[in-house]
Backbone as numpy.savetxt, mean C-alpha at the origin, in Angstrom:
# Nx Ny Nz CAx CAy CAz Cx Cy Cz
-10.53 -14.17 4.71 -9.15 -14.59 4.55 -8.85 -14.78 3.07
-7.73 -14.08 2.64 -6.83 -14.22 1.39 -6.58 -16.03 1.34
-7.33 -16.40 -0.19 -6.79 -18.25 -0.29 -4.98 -17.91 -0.79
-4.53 -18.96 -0.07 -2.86 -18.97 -0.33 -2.44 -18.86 -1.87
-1.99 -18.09 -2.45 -1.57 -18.09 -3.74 -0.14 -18.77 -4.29
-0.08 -19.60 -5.08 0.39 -20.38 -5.81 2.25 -19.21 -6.38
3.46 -19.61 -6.56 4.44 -18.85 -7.20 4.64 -17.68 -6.51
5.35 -16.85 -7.29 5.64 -15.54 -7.33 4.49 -13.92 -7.04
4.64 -13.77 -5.62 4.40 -12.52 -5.46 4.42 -11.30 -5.79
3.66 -10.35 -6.14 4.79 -8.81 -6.70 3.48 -8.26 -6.03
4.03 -6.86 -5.46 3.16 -5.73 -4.86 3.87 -4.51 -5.57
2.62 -3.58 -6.02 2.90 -1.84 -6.37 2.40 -1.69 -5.33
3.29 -0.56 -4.56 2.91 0.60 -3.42 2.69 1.46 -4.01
1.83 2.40 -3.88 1.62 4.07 -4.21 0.85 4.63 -4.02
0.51 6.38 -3.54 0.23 6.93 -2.94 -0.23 7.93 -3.77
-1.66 9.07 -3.74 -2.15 10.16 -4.03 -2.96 10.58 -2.75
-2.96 12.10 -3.17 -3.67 12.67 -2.40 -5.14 13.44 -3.06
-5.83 13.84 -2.10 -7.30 14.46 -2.67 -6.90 15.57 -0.77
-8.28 16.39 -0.68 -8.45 16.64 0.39 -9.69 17.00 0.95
-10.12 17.03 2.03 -11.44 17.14 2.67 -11.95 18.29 2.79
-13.17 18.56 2.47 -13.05 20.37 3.37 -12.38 21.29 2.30
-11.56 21.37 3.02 -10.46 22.60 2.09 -9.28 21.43 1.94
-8.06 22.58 1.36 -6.86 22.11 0.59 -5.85 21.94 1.80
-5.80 22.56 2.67 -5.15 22.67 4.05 -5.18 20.90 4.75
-6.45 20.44 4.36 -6.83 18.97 4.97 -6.21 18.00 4.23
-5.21 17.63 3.56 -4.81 16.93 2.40 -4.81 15.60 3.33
-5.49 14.40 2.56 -5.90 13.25 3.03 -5.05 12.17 1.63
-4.36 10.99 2.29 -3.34 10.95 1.58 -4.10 8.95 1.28
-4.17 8.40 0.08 -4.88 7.25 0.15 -3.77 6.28 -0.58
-3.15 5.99 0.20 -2.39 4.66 0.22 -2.92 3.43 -0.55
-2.16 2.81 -1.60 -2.56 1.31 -1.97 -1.10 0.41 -2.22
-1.54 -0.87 -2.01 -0.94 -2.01 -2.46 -1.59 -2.94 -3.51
-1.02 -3.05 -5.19 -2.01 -3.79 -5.82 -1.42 -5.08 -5.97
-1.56 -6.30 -6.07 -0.80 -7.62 -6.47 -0.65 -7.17 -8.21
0.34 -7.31 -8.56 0.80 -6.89 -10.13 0.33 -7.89 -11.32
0.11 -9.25 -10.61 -0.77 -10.02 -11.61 -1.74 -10.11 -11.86
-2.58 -9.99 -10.46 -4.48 -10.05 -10.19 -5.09 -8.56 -10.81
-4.28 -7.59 -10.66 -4.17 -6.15 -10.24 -5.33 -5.83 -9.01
-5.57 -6.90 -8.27 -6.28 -6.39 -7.08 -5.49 -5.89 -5.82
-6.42 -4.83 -5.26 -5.81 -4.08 -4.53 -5.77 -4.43 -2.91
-4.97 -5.11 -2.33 -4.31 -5.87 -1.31 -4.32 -5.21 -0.25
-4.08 -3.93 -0.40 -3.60 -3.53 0.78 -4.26 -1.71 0.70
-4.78 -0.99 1.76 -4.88 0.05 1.54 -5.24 0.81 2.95
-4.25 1.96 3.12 -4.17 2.98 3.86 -4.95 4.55 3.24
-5.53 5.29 4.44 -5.83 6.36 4.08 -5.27 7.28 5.40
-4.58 8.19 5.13 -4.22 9.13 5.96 -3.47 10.45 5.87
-2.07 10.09 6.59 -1.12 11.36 6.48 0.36 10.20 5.22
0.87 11.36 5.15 2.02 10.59 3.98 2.84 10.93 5.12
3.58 9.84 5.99 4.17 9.79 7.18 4.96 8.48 7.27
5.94 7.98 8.16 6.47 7.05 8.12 5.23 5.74 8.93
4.43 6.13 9.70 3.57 5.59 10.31 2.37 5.52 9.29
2.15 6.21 8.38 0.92 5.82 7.03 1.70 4.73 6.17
3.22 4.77 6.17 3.78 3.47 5.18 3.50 1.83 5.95
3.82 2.48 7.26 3.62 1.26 7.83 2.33 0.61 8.01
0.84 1.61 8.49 -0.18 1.63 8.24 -0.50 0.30 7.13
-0.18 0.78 5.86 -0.51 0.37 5.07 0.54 -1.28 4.72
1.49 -1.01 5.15 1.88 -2.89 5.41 1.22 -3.39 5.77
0.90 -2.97 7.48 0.32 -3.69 8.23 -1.30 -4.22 7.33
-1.86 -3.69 6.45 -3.04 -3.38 6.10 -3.18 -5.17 4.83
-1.39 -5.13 4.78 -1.71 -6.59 3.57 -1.81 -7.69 4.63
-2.29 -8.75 3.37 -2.41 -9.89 4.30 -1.23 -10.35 4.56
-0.85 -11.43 5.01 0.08 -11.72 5.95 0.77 -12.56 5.02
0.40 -13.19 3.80 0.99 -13.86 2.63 1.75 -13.16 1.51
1.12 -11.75 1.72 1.80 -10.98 1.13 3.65 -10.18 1.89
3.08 -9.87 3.57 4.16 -9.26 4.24 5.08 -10.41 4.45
4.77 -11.65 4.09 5.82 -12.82 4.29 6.64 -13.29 2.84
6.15 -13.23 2.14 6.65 -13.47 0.83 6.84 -12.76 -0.65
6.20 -11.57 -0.35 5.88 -10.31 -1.78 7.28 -9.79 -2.01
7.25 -9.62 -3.08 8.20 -8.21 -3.39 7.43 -6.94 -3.79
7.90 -6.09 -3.16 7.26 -4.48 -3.19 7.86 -3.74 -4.16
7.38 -2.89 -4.94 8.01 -2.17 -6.08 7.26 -1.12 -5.52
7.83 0.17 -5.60 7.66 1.75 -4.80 8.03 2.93 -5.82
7.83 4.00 -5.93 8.44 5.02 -6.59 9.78 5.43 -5.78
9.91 4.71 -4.67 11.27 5.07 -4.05 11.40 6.36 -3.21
10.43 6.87 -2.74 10.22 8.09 -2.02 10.86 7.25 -0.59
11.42 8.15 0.21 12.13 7.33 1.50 11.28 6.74 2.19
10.23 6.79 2.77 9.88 6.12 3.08 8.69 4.72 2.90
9.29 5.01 1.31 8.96 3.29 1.26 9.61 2.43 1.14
11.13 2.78 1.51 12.22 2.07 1.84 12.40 0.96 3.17
């Protein structure tokens, strides 16, 4: 368990890809970093899908999905 953190929240979302195998397999690795700690909170690996954004919410702790602010490159679905 994440100890409760003190103030102001901030989360970076963002996303690269690599791929498995061949180039056809593109495997997509999701993160959330806290912007002060720069530790990485939250992390998905999958498809770049509306269900990999959510993936990767679901993936922070629960101090974060209750109180963070998210900063994104703004691709739709990290809206």
């Amino acid at each position: 368990m994440y100890p409760q953190k003190k103030g102001r929240l901030t989360i970076q979302c963002d996303e690269m890809w690599s791929f498995v195998g061949n180039k056809g397999n593109k495997q997509w690795i999701w993160l959330a970093i806290d912007v002060d700690t720069r530790e990485i909170v939250g992390v998905h690996i999958g498809d770049r899908s509306a269900q990999g954004a959510q993936k990767l919410w679901n993936s922070l702790p629960s101090v974060y999905r209750q109180c963070a602010v998210a900063y994104t490159d703004f691709w739709a679905l990290h809206k």
